[in-house]
C-alpha positions as CSV (number, residue, x, y, z in Angstrom):
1,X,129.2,129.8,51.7
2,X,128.0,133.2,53.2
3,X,124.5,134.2,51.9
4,X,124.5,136.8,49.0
5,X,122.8,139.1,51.6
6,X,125.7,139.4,54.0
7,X,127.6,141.9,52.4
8,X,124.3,144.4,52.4
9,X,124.2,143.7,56.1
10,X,125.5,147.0,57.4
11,X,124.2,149.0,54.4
12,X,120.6,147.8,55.0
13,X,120.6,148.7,58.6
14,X,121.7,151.9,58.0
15,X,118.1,153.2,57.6
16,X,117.2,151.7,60.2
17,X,120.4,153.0,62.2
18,X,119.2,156.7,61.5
19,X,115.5,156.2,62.7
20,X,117.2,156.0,66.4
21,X,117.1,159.8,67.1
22,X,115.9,158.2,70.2
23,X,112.3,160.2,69.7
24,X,110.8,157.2,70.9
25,X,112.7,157.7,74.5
26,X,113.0,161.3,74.7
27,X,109.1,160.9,75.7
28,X,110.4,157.9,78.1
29,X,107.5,158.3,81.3
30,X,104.8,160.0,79.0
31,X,104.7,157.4,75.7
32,X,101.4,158.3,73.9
33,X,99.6,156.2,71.5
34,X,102.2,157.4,69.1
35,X,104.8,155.2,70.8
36,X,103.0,151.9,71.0
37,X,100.8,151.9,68.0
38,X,97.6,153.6,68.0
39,X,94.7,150.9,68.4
40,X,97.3,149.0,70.7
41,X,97.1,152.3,72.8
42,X,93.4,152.6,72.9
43,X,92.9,149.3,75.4
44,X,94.1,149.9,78.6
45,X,97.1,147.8,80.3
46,X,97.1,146.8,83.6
47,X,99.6,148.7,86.0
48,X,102.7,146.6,86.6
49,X,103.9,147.8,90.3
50,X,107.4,146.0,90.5
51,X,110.7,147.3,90.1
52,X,113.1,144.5,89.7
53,X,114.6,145.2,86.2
54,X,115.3,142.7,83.0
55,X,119.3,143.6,84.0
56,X,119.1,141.9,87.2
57,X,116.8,139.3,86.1
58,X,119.6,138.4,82.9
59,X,122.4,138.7,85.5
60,X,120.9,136.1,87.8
61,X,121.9,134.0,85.0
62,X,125.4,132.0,85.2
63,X,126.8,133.1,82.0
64,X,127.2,131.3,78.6
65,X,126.3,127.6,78.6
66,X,125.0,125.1,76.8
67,X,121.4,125.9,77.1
68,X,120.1,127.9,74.2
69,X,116.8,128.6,75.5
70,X,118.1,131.5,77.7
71,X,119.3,135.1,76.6
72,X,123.5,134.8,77.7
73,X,124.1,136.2,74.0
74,X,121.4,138.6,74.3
75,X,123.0,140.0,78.3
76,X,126.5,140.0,76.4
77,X,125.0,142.1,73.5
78,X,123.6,144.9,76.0
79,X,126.8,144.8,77.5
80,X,129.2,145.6,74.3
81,X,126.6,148.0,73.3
82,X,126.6,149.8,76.8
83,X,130.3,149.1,77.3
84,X,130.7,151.5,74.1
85,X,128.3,153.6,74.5
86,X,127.5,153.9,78.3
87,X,124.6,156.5,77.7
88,X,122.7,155.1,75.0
89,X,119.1,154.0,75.8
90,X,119.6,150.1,75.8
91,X,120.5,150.7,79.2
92,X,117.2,151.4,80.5
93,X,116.5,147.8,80.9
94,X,118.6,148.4,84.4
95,X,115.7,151.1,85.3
96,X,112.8,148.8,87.1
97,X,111.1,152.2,87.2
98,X,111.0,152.8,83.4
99,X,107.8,150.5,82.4
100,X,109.5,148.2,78.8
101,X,108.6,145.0,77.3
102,X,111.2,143.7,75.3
103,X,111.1,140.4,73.2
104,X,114.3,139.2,73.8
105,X,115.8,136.3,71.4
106,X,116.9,133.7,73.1
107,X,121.0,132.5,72.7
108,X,119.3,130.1,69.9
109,X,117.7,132.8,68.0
110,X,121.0,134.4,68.5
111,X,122.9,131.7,66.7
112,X,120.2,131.2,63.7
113,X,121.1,134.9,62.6
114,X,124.4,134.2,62.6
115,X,124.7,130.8,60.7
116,X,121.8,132.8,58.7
117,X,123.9,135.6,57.3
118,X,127.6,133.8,57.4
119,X,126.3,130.3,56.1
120,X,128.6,128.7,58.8
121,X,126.7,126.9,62.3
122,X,127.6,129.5,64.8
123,X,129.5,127.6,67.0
124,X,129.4,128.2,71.0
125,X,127.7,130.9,72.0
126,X,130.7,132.8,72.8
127,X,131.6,131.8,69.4
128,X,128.6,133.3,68.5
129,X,129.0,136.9,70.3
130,X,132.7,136.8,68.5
131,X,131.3,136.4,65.1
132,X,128.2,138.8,65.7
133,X,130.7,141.4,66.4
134,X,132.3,140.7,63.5
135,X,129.4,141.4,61.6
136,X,127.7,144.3,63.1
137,X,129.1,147.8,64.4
138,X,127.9,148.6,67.9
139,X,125.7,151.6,66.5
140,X,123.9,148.5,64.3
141,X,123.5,146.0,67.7
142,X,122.3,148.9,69.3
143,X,119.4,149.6,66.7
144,X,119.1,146.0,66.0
145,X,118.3,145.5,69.9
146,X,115.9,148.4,70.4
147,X,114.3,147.4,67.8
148,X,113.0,144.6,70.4
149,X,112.0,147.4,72.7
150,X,108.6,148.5,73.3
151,X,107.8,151.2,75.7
152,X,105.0,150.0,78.0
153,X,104.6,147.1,80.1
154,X,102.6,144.6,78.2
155,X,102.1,141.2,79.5
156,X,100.3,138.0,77.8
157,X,97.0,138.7,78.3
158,X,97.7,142.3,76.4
159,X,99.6,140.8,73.6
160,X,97.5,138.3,72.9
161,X,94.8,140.5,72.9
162,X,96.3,143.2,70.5
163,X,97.3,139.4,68.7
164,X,93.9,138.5,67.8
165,X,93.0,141.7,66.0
166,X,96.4,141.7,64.2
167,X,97.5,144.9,65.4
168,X,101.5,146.5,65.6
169,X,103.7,147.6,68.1
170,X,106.1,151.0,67.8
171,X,109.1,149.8,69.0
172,X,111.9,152.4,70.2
173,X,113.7,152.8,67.0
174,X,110.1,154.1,65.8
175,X,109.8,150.9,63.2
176,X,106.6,148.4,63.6
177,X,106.6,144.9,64.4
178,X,103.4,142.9,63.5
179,X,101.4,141.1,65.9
180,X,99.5,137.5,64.6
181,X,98.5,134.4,65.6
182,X,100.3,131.4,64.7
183,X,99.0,128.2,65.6
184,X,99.3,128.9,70.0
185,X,101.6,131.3,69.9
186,X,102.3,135.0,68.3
187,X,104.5,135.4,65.2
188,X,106.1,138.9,65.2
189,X,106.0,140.4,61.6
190,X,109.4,141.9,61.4
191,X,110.9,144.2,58.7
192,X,112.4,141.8,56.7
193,X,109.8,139.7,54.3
194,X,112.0,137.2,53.2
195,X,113.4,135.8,56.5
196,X,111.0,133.6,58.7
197,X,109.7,135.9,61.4
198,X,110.0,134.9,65.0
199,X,107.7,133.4,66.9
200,X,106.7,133.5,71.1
201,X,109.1,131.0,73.2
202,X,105.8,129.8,74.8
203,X,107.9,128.5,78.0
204,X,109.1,132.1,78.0
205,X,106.2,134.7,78.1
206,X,106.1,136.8,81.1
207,X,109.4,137.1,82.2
208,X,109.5,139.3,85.1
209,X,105.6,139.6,85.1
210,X,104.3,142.0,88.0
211,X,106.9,144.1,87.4
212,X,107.2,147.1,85.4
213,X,110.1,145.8,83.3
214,X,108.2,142.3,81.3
215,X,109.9,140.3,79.0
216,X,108.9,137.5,76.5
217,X,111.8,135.3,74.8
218,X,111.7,134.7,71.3
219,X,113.2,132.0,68.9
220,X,114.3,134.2,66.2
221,X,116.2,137.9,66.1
222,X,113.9,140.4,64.7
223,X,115.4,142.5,61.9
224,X,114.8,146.1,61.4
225,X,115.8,145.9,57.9
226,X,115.1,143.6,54.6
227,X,118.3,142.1,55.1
């Protein structure tokens, strides 16, 4: 039976849906401390000098499979989102120029939301894009991915930094995510308290490192909203 939260799904990203003025990238190329959290913005980052972008990297990949510690679901997701809306900021992941980290849930994490808020294992994961499209609006994947967005290249060493004094990141719908430690890894304090929050894919931090565009996989979706 569907979890008595699904039916608020839509409704309780809404708020969340009308933070993304985009503010966050209008300032793409100059993001102040503003953008990426205050104290986080106070220690200085290395300068990633790469320009191979998280696209190509998630296009090198065959497609959906049966390995769900890679992002297929999260590749198809930019594409619907794009495919709808071919200007909307998600697409900056094919700019290597445009320094991002994003925490990108892996096609696991993927299919935990959607058993999560349907009750119902998720299937394949092309079962699994299906039914999240059933679920969610495009606007809603859209905020619900930038949401993993953070603008600023920010590799392990810098997270687990910012990690240990239990800081936040400003992501680019404007909302927070928490930073803390968890055993040896980072759990990421999403907006949603009641959900467990996801945690670093150790085996998948520094995806695309030495390149302006890094990645870190994560085993849970984060959720802009107390769903």
């Amino acid at each position: 039976m569907p979890r008595p939260h699904l039916h608020r799904l839509a409704a309780g990203l809404a708020g969340a849906v009308a933070l993304t003025s985009m503010a966050a990238f209008g300032a793409v190329g100059s993001a102040s401390a503003a953008d990426t959290g205050a104290s986080v913005a106070t220690k200085a980052a290395p300068k990633a000098k790469g320009v191979r972008s998280l696209a190509t990297l998630l296009a090198a990949d065959k497609g959906f499979d049966r390995n769900g510690q890679d992002f297929d679901i999260a590749e198809a997701a930019i594409m619907l989102v794009l495919e709808e809306r071919p200007k909307s900021p998600v697409g900056l992941v094919a700019d290597g120029k445009q320094p991002l980290t994003v925490f990108v849930p892996t096609d696991l994490a993927f299919k935990r939301l959607v058993a999560d808020l349907t009750g119902k294992h998720a299937g394949t994961e092309h079962q699994t894009v299906r039914k999240l499209t059933r679920l969610v609006d495009v606007k809603t994947l859209e905020t619900v991915l930038l949401y993993h967005v953070v603008t600023r290249s920010l590799a392990s060493p810098y997270i687990l930094d910012a990690t240990a004094d239990r800081e936040s990141l400003t992501t680019a719908i404007g909302a927070d995510i928490g930073l803390r430690p968890d055993r040896k890894t980072v759990r990421l304090v999403d907006a949603d308290p009641n959900d467990l929050d996801p945690r670093l894919v150790p085996e998948l931090i520094d995806i695309n490192r030495g390149n302006r565009q890094v990645a870190h996989g994560i085993n849970r979706v984060l959720r802009p909203a107390d769903l």
